[in-house]
N, C-alpha and C positions, 0 to 999 in steps of 0.2 A: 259230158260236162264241159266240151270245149265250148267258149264264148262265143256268141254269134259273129258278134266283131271283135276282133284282137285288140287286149288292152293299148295304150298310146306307147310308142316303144318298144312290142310284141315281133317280134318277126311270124309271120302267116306260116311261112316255111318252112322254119325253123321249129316251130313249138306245135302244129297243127297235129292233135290227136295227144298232147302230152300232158295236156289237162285232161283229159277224160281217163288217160293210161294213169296216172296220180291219185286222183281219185280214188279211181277202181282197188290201185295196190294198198291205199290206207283202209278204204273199207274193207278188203279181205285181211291186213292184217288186221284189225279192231275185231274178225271175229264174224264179219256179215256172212252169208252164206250165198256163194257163187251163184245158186241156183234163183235167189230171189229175183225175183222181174228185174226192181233198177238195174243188177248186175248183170244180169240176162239180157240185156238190152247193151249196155254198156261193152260188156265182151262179142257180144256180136257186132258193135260199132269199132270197135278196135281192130277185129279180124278182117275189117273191109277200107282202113284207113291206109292210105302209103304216107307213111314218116319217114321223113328225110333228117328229122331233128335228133342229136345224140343223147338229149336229156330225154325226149319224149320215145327211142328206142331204146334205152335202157328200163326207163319205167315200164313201158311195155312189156318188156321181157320179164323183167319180174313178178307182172302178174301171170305171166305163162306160165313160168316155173310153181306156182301156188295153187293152178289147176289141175284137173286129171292129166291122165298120160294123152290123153287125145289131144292136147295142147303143144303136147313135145316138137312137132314139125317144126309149127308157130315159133317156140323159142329157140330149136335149131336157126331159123332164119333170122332171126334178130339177132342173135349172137352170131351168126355169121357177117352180117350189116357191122356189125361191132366191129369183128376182127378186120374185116375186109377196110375199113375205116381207121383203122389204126396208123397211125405215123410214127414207124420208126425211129425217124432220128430226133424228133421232138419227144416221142416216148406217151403221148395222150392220144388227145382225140380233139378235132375240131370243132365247132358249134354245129354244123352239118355233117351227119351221119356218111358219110360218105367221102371215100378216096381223093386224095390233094397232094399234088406234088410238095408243092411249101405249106409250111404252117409259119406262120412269126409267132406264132405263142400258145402256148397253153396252160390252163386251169387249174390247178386244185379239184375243182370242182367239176368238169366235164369228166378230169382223169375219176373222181370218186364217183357220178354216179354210173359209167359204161364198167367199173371195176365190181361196185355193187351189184350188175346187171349176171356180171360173170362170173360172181361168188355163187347168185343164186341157181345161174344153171348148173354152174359144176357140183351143186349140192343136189341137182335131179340126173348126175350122170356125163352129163356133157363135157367133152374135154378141152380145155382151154390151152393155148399153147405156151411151152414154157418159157419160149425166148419172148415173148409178150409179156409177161408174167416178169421176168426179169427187167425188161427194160423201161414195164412202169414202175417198178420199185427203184431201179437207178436212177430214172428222172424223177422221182419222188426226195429224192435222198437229196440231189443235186440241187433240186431248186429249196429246198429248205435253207433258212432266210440264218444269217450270225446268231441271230437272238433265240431262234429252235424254232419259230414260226412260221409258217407261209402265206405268202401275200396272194392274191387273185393275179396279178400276172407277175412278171420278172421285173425286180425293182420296184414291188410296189410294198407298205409296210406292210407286217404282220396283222390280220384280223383274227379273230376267235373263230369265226365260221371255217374261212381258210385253212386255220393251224386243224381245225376238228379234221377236215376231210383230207388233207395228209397225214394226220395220225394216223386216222381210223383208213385211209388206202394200204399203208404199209401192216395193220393189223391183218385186214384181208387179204394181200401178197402174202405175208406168213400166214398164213391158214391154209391160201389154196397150196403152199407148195409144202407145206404138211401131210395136205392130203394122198401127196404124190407118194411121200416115204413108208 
């Protein structure tokens, strides 16, 4: 379902395969059945895309973790993309899936959906590591704004989208490190 041409503003690079991975993951949550042609179609376009994008690797992952176990490789590797993409001392993740000495900034929302990505494989088994695990919940904590909110970047005001996906980051931080005890 990715667009032939990228919306105006799109990065090619960035987002290539994470409309179709989008997709995919709301119609297996609504219920479709993986095996139907669209999806059959769909997962086999996915299995053959290289995403470099951290939104469209996370989405992907999640539909891996919602297929059989013949998928697990699949979401081993994604969730490695993830980790191996992580930036420590900024505590997220960049707009590109992929290793960066500097970041200046990070999201809300890239940290929630590679977080999302790695709630759902640690719920098919996969271990996620816990000094990651810690230091998106620190920079989570950190950048939360006087007012309880969080803005899209540093210094920016609070939006309702932003505050949701810091909430709900630090709900899934305590879950995966529940799961550990």
């Amino acid at each position: 379902w990715d667009p032939v041409e990228m919306p105006r503003g799109e990065s090619v690079r960035q987002h290539r395969g994470g409309y179709t991975a989008l997709a995919t993951l709301a119609l297996l949550t609504a219920g479709m059945d993986s095996q139907s042609p669209p999806l059959q179609q769909a997962i086999e376009s996915l299995s053959k895309v290289d995403m470099i994008g951290t939104y469209a690797v996370a989405f992907r992952a999640q539909v891996w973790a919602m297929l059989p176990d013949q998928y697990l490789p699949a979401l081993r590797k994604d969730v490695q993309q993830l980790i191996d993409a992580f930036h420590m001392q900024r505590g997220g993740w960049d707009y590109l899936c992929q290793p960066v000495k500097t970041m200046p900034r990070v999201s809300p929302s890239t940290r929630h959906v590679a977080i999302l990505a790695l709630h759902a494989a640690a719920d098919r088994g996969i271990d996620i590591p816990q000094n990651l695990l810690n230091r998106v919940e620190q920079a989570t904590i950190e950048s939360q704004l006087a007012d309880g909110g969080w803005g899209y970047h540093e210094h920016d005001p609070a939006t309702g989208s932003m505050t949701a996906a810091g909430v709900f980051t630090l709900v899934l931080i305590a879950d995966l490190q529940n799961q550990r005890q």
